[in-house]
C-alpha positions in Angstrom: 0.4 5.3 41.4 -1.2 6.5 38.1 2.3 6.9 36.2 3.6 3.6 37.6 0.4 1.7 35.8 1.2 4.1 32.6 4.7 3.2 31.9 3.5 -0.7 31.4 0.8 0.7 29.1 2.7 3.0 26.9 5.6 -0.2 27.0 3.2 -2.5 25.3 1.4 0.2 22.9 5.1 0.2 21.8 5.3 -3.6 21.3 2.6 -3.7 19.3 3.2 -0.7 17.0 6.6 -2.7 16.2 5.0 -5.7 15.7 2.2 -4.3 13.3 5.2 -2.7 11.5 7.1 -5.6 11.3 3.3 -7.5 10.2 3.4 -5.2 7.5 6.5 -5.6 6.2 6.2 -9.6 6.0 2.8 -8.6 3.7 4.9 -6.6 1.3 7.6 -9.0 1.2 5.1 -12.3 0.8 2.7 -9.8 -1.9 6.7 -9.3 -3.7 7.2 -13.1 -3.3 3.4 -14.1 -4.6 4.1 -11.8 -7.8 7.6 -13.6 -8.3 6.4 -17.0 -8.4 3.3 -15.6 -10.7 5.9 -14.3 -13.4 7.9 -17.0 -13.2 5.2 -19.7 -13.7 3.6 -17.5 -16.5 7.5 -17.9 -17.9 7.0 -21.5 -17.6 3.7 -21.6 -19.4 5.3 -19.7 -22.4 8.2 -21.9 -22.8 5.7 -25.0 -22.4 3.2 -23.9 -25.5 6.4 -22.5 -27.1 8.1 -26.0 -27.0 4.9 -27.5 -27.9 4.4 -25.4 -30.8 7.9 -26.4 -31.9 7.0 -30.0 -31.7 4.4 -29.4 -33.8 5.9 -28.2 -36.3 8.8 -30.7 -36.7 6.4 -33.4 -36.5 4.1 -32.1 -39.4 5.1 -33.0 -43.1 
């Protein structure tokens, strides 16, 4: 009767191991994802003062 109650047990230590893995991969791929947009909206920002700066310029004497 001991084996029988096992088999659930080592079932759902299973299930969770792949679930914790698969947990771990959706951190990576949202901590990728969070870096991303970071770049891209420090891009942004450079572009902006850049095309500010040139603004500037054109509209001084």
């Amino acid at each position: 009767m001991h084996e029988q109650q096992a088999e659930p047990r080592r079932r759902l230590d299973r299930s969770l191991e792949k679930t914790v893995d698969a947990g771990r991969g959706l951190r990576v791929g949202v901590d990728e994802t969070k870096a991303r947009v970071r770049a891209a909206i420090d891009e942004l920002m450079d572009a902006a003062e850049l095309d500010a700066d040139a603004k500037a310029v054109r509209a001084s004497p």
